[in-house]
N, C-alpha and C positions, 0 to 999 in steps of 0.2 A: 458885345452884349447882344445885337442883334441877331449873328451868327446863332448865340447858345438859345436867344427866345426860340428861333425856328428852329432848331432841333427841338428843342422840350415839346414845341408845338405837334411836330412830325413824330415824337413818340410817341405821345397822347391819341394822336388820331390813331394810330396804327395800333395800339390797346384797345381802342375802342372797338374798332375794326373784327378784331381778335373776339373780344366781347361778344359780338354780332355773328360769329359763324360757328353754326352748330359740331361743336364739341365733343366725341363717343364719352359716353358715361362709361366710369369704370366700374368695371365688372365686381358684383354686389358677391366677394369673397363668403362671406356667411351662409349666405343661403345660396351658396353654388357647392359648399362641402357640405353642409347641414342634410341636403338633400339627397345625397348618400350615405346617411346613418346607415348603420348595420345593423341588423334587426335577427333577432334569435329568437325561437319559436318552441324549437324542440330540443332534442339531446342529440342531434349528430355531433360524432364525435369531430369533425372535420368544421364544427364551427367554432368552436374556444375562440375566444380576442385577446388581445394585448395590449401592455401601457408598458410605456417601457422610454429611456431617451437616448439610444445607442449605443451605450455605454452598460446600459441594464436592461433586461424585459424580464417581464411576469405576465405567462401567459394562463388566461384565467377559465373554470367551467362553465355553466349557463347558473353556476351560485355567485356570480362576483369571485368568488379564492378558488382553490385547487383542490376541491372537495372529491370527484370523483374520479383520481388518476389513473388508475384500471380501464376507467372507460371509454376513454381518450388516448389509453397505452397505442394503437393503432391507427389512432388517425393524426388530428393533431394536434399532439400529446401538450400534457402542461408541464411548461420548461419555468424555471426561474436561475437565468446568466448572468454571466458580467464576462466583462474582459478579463481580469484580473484572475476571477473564481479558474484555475488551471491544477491539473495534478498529475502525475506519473507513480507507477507499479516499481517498487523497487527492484534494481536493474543487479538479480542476486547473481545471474549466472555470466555478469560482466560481457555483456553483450558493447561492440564497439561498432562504431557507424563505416568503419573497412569494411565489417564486414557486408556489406551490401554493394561495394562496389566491384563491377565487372567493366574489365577492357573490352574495348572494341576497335577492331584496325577500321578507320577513317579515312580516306581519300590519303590512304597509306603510310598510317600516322595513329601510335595508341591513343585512344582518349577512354579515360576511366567514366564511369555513369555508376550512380546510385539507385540500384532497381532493386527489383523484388526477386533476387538470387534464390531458386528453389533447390540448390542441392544440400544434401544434407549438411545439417548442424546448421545454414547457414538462413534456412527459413525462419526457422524460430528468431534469429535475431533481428531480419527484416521483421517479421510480424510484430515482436516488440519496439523497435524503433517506427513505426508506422505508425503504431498505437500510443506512443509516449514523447508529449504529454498529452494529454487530452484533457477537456473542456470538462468545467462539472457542474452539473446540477443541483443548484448552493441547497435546495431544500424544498419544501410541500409544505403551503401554507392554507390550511383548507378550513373548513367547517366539522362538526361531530355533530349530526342531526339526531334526536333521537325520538322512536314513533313513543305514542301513547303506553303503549305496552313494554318500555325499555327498549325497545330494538335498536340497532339501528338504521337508519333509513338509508334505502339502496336508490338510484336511479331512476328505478319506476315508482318511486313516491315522492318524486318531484314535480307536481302537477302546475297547468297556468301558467308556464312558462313565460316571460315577455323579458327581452333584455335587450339592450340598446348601446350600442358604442358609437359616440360622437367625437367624429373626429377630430371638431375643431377645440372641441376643449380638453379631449384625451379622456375621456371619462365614461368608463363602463358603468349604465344602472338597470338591475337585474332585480326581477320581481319573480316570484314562485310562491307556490305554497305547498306546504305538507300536511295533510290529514286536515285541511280546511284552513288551516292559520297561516299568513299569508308575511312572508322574509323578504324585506326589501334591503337591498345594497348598494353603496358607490362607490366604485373602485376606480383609484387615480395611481401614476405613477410620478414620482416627481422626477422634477428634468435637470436637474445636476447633481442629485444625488443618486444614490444602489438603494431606493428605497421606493417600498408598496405600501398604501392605505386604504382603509375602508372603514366605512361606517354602517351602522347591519342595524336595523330596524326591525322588532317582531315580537310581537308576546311569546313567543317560542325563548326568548331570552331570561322572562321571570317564574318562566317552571322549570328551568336548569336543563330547557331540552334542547340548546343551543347553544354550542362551545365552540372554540377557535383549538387549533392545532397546529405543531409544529413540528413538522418529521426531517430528519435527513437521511439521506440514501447513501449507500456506499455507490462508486463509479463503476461502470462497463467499459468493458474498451471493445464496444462495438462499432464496426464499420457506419452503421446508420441506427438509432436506436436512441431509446428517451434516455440512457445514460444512469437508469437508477435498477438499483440492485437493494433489496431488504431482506436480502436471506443471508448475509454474512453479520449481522450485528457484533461479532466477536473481533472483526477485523477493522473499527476504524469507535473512536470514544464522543460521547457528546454527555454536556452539561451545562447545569444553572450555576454562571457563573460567582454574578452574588446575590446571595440572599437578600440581603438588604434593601437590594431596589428594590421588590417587590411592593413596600412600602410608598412608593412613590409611583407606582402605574406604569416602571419598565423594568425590564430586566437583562441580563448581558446573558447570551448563552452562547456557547463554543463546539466547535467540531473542528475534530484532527481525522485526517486521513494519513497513515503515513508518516511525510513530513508537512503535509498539507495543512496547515491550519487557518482561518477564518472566523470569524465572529457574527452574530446577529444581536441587534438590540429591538427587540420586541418592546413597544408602547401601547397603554392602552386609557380607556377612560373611565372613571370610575372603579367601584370595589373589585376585584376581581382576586382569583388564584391561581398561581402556574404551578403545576406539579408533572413533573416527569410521570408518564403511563407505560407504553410499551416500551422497547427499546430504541432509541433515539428519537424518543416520539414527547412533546409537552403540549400539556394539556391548558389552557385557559378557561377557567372558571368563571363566569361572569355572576356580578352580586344579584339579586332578584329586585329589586327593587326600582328596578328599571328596563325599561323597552328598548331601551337600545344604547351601540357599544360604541364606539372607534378605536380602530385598530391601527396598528403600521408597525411595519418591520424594514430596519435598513441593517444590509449583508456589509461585511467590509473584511478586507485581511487582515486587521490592527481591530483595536480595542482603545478607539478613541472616536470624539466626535459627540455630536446627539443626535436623536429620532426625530426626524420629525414630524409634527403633528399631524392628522388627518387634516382638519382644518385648514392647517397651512401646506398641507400636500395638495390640497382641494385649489386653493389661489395660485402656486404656482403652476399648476398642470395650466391651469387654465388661462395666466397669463403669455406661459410661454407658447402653447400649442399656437394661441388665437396673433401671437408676435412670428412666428412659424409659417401662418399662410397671409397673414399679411406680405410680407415679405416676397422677393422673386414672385416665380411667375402662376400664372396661371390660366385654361383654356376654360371656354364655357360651348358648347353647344346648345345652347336652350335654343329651341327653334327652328330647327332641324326635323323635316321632316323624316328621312330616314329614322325607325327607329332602333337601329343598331348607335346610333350617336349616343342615346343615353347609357349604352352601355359601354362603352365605350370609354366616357367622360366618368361613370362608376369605379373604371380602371384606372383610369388618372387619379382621381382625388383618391383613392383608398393605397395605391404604391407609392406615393406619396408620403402617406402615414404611416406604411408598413417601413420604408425605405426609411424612413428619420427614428423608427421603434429601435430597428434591428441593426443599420447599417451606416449608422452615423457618431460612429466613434472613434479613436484614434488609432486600430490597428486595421488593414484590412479585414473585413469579417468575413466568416467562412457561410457557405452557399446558402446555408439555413437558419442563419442568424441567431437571433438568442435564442431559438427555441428547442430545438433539437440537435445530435447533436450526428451531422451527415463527413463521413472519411475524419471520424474519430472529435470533429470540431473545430478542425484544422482550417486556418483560410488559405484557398489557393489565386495564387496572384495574377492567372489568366482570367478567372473573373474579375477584378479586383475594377475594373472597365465602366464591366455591366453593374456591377454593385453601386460604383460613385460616379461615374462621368458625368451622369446627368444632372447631378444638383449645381455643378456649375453654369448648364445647359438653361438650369431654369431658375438661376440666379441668385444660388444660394453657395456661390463658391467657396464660403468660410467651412461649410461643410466636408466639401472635400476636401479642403487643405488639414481639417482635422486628422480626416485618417493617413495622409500622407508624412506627417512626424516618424510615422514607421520608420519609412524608410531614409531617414533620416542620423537613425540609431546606431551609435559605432559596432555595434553587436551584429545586428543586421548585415552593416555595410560590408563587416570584414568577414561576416560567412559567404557574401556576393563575392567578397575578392580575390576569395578562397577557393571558392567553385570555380572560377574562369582559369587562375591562374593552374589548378589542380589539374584542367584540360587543357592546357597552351594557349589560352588567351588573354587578351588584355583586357581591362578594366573590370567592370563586375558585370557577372553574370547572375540574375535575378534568380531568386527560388523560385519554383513552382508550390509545391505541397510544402505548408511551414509553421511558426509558431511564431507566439510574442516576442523572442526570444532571436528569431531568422535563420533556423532550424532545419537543413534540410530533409523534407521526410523520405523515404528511398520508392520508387514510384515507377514500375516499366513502362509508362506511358509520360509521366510528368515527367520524368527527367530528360525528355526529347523534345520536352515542346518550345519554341522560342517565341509564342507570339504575345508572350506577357513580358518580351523585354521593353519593346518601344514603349508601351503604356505610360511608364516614369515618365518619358518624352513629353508624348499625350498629356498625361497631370498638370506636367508643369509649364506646357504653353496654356490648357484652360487657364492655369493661375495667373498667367502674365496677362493673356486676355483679358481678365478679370483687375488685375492690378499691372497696368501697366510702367513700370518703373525699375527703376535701380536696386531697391530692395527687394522686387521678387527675382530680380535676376542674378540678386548677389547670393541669395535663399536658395536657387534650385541649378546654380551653376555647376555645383562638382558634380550633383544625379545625372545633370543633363549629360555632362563630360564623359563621365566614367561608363554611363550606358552605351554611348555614342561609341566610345572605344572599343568596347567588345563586340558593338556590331558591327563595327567595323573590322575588326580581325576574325571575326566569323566566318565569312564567304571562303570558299576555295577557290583560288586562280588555276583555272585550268587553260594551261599557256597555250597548248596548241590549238586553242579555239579564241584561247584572248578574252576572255568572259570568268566573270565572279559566280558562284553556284552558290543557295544557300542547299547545305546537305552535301554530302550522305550525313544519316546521323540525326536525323529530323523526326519528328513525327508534327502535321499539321495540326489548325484547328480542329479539321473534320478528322479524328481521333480513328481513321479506318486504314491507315496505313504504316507499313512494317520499316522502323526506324534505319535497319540499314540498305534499305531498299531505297529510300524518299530523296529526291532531291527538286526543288523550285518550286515549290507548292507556291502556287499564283494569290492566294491573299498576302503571304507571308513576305513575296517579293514588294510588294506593293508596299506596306506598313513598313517592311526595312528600309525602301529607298526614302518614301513622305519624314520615318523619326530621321533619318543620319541628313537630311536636305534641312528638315528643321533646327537638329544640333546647330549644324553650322548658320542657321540663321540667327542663333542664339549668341555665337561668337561674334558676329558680325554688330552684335546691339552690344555687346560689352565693348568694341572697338576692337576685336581679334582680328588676325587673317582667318583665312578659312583653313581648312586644316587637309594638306596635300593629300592625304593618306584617302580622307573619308570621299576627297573628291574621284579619287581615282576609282573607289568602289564605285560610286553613284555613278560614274561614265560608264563603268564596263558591268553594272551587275545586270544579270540575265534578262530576257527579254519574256515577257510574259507567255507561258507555254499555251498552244491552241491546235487544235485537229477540229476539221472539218465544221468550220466558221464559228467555235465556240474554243472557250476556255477553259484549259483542263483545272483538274483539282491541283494536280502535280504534272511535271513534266515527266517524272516517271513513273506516270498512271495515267498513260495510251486511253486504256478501256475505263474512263472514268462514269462512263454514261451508261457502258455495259454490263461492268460486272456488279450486279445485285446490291452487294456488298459497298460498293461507293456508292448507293444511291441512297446512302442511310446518314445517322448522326447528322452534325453541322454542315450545312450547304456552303462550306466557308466563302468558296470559292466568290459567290455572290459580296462578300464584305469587302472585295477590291475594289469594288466602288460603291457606296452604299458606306459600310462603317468607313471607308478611308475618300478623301474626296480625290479630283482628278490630279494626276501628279505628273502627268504628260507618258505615261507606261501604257495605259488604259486608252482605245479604241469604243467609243460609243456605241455602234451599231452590233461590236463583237458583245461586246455586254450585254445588248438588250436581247442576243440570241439565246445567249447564257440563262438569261433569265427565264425565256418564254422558256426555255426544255428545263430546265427547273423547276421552276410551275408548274409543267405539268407531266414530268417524270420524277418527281422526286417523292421517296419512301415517306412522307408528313408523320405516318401512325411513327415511326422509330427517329424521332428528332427530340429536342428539347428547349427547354423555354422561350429562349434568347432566341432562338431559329426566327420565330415570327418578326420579331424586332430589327433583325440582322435584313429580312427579306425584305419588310419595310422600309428599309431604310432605301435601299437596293432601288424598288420602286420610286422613293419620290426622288433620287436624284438623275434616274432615268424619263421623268415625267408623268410619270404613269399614278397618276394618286389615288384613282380608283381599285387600281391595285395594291397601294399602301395600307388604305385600310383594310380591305379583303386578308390582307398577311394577318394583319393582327387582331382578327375577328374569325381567321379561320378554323374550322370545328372541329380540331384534333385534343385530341386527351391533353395533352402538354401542354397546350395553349390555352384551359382550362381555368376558369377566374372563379375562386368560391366564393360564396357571400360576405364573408369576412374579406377577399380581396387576395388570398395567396394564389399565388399557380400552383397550378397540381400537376405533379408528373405521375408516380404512381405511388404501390403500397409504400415503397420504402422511403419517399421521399414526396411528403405530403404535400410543404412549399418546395421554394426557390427562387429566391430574391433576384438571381440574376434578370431572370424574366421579368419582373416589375422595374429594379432598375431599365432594362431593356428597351423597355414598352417607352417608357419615359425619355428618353433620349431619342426615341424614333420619333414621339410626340411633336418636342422641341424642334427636328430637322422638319415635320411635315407643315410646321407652323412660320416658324423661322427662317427655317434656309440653312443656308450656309455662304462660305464665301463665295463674292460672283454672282450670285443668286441674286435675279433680277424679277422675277415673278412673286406676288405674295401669296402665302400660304401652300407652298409648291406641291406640299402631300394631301393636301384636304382636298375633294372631289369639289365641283363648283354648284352643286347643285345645296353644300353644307353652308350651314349658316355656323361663323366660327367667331367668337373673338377671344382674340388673347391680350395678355399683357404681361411682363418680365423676364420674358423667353429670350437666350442668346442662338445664336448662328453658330454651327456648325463648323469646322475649317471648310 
């Protein structure tokens, strides 16, 4: 008894203790996101926002809906997605996925590839298989303004502008006026359902000079493009399905493309009329009697379910947003004298919300998420990195494990197992360019690339880090297997050197070099040996041996190529520094240490040489988004943090942050999410670390005042 008083005793003091020593206050989450509201002023077309929960987005005008889509056609446009919303051009002239494949003699050896075969009869059929399926644009749900004089009102009689997107509750609210009378809005999206709401305030409502609209578009199968087409109305049907809701403030209305069909149930409040106007265009009539409406529309493939309400789209937006940044992590600079830190931290909290709008759903999503629709809409799985790595980074791993069910999917898995075995290898070989579906699209660049294979690897130790246990390893054992396997039967032994090669037959990150030409590209050596080192560490937690095969690569594969105290792009690209042309695209070269950590391949002093003539020989203006992120990273794990930030504050076009928060690359490709995931995961290493990492905050300069909280390490 005496014993347990003097413990209780010695607890007590040592709480008290605890009590008595000042504590960091945690970082006041509301007013560290509130204070990057997004503010809209005027009509650039490059400012549209978004509500949306990964799965859906609706991206809206400076009216709250999608009132002026002409005038956004070029910048950036207003998309309303989903995963599901997909369609394909019927395939009349029986075009077959052979036909895109071409042999190529390999280190002496055929291997078939799915490219973009331009000899006659045989274009057309890649171009259709490139194009099919593609993403579709479920529809345009906008306003019918009408001036004094019946007009309609165009753009420039949308005066007074003010509209606001706060991100911690997801809610766009937009004020204008037209010819003096002043339309107020709140647009929310809700978070587990395919559905938009809005509530529209205005005397403009009881002189009939404010209506709600519902158009659909026929599809585009354009390479980058808003995906909507209004000049075919004869080639795709739409309708009120029944009359009878109408009576009860909703209504079912339908669209076929094809074989495509899809439903929207339109909700509204109070008296109102839908009536079909143009062609696939319904009109809502709101009763006069009242100043203002609520709307909402939820898309779905079936013709089941219900709407729901603005009101209750209103509470959930804003539960779940304000459950969202509680949650994982977050950085604050307040207090930083430098004032690049606000901008900085503008970047974080807004890809943040871009990245959970667009990019937090169950299928990898493609570069430009729900909004447009970039290489037909298609996700390609070399980003698939930059899109998700980082919410496990910042401690929202259920997120990523969302979009990884993909590959999960026996559809998927046995088009993996198809591709590898189709070229003489074992286990699966991942797609590059692909579909819901695991679809390979034919691609003279993507069909070479291999650094979207280890990724699966990558996912699935975030997710063990994250849950360390029996059941994630019973969950990502076959991915982790089957990937391991075909990287490992990938290298070529070349005997009389006694060395594993990855190539011929390659094409790297840095997308500047000719696939039968390529062999060792130095990030790619690096990511192959860290995933097949990792596989087997995965065996070794399940109680495995290690697997002879993968060890023997790992001893003999090639040694990181270098000329003249730096490190080439490729071993067979001597002149990587020289010829113009590798001074462009992805600086991949830098993600051998920086995106992958040290793996015993990698010489320190050779990398920081790498770096400095990257820095300051490398083409910036012809890069893209991720570049800064990748460079970033580069930096802090070489120490250099004053450089860390510099990458990703550096003033090139690409690296471009709009007020809404997208990157911009250019005309054709207004966002790119890879670059906000990017940013975010560089964030995480320059705060965090990685493993080993015995310094705090290794990428923040010391002269920054930082603090974070829920941020993970890095490997």
């Amino acid at each position: 008894m005496k014993n347990t008083g003097f413990a209780l005793v010695r607890g007590l003091l040592f709480l008290a203790s605890r009590s008595l020593t000042a504590q960091p206050a945690p970082i006041d989450r509301q007013a560290l996101v509130e204070r990057h509201k997004v503010v809209v002023t005027t009509t650039d077309s490059l400012n549209s926002l978004s509500v949306g929960n990964g799965k859906f987005a609706f991206t809206a005008d400076m009216t709250g809906l999608q009132t002026f889509p002409l005038h956004y056609e070029k910048g950036l446009p207003l998309g309303t997605e989903s995963e599901w919303g997909w369609h394909r051009f019927p395939n009349k002239e029986g075009y077959k996925f052979d036909a895109s494949l071409r042999t190529y003699t390999l280190n002496g050896r055929p291997v078939p590839y799915a490219v973009q075969v331009k000899t006659p009869g045989n274009k057309e059929a890649v171009d259709y298989l490139r194009a099919n399926p593609h993403r579709l644009q479920l529809g345009n749900l906008g306003f019918v303004i009408l001036k004094k004089n019946g007009q309609p009102a165009t753009v420039q009689d949308i005066k007074n502008i003010h509209q606001e997107l706060n991100p911690w509750t997801g809610e766009i609210r937009s004020h204008f006026t037209v010819e003096g009378t002043a339309v107020d809005v709140i647009t929310v999206g809700h978070q587990t359902q395919d559905a938009v709401a809005a509530r529209v305030t205005s005397e403009l409502l009881k002189t009939g000079r404010l209506k709600v609209a519902l158009r659909f578009p026929f599809p585009t199968a354009g390479w980058a493009d808003m995906a909507t087409d209004y000049s075919h109305s004869d080639k795709h049907t739409s309708a009120i399905v029944k009359e009878a809701d109408l009576q009860d403030g909703l209504a079912w209305l339908t669209h076929q493309i094809d074989t495509t069909r899809y439903f929207v149930q339109l909700g509204w409040s109070g008296a109102a009329k839908l009536v079909p106007s143009r062609p696939h265009e319904f009109i809502l009539t709101p009763g006069r009697q009242r100043n203002s409406m609520e709307i909402s529309a939820r898309f779905s493939p079936r013709k089941t379910g219900g709407t729901p309400t603005f009101s209750y789209t209103l509470n959930n937006s804003q539960e779940q947003w304000r459950t969202f940044w509680r949650s994982g992590g977050a950085v604050d600079f307040s207090g930083t004298a430098d004032p690049r830190a606000a901008e900085l931290e503008r970047r974080i909290v807004l890809s943040q919300y871009l990245t959970k709008v667009h990019n937090a759903g169950s299928q990898p999503p493609q570069e430009t998420g729900l909004l447009l629709n970039s290489w037909y809409g298609r996700p390609h799985l070399e980003m698939h990195w930059w899109h998700a790595a980082h919410f496990a980074l910042w401690g929202r791993p259920e997120i990523l494990e969302r979009s990884l069910t993909w590959y999960a999917r026996p559809d998927v898995q046995a088009e993996a197992r198809a591709i590898a075995q189709r070229q003489g290898y074992a286990g699966w070989r991942w797609q590059k360019m692909t579909d819901p579906w695991g679809a390979e699209g034919p691609s003279s660049v993507g069909a070479f690339l291999i650094w979207q294979q280890p990724h699966t690897i990558y996912f699935a130790e975030e997710a063990y880090r994250a849950h360390p246990n029996a059941a994630t390893l019973k969950l990502y054992q076959e991915r982790v297997n089957q990937t391991a396997e075909f990287i490992a039967s990938y290298p070529f032994l070349e005997k009389e050197k006694g060395r594993y090669i990855l190539g011929k037959g390659v094409i790297p990150a840095q997308e500047r070099f000719k696939a039968e030409e390529t062999f060792n590209p130095t990030f790619e050596l690096v990511y192959w040996h860290w995933a097949l080192e990792t596989a087997q560490k995965w065996r070794e937690r399940l109680g495995q041996p290690r697997n002879a095969k993968w060890d023997e690569v790992l001893d003999k594969l090639a040694q990181l190529p270098q000329a003249n105290g730096v490190y080439l792009a490729a071993e067979s690209a001597p002149d990587s520094y020289t010829n113009p042309e590798y001074k462009t695209d992805h600086p991949a070269v830098l993600g051998a240490l920086g995106f992958m950590p040290a793996t015993g391949q990698q010489d320190a002093a050779t990398m920081r040489r790498t770096f400095d003539l990257v820095w300051t020989d490398w083409s910036w203006d012809k890069t893209w988004g991720w570049d800064f992120p990748l460079t970033s990273m580069t930096a802090t794990r070489l120490g250099l943090p004053e450089k860390a930030v510099d990458a990703l504050l550096m003033k090139v076009r690409t690296n471009t942050y709009l007020p809404n928060g997208h990157n911009y690359q250019e005309g054709r490709l207004p966002l790119y999410l890879p670059g906000n995931g990017g940013l975010l995961a560089a964030v995480a290493l320059m705060c965090a670390g990685y493993d080993g990492c015995k310094e705090a905050n290794p990428g923040i300069p010391k002269t920054w005042k930082v603090r974070w909280e829920g941020l993970q390490k890095m490997p």
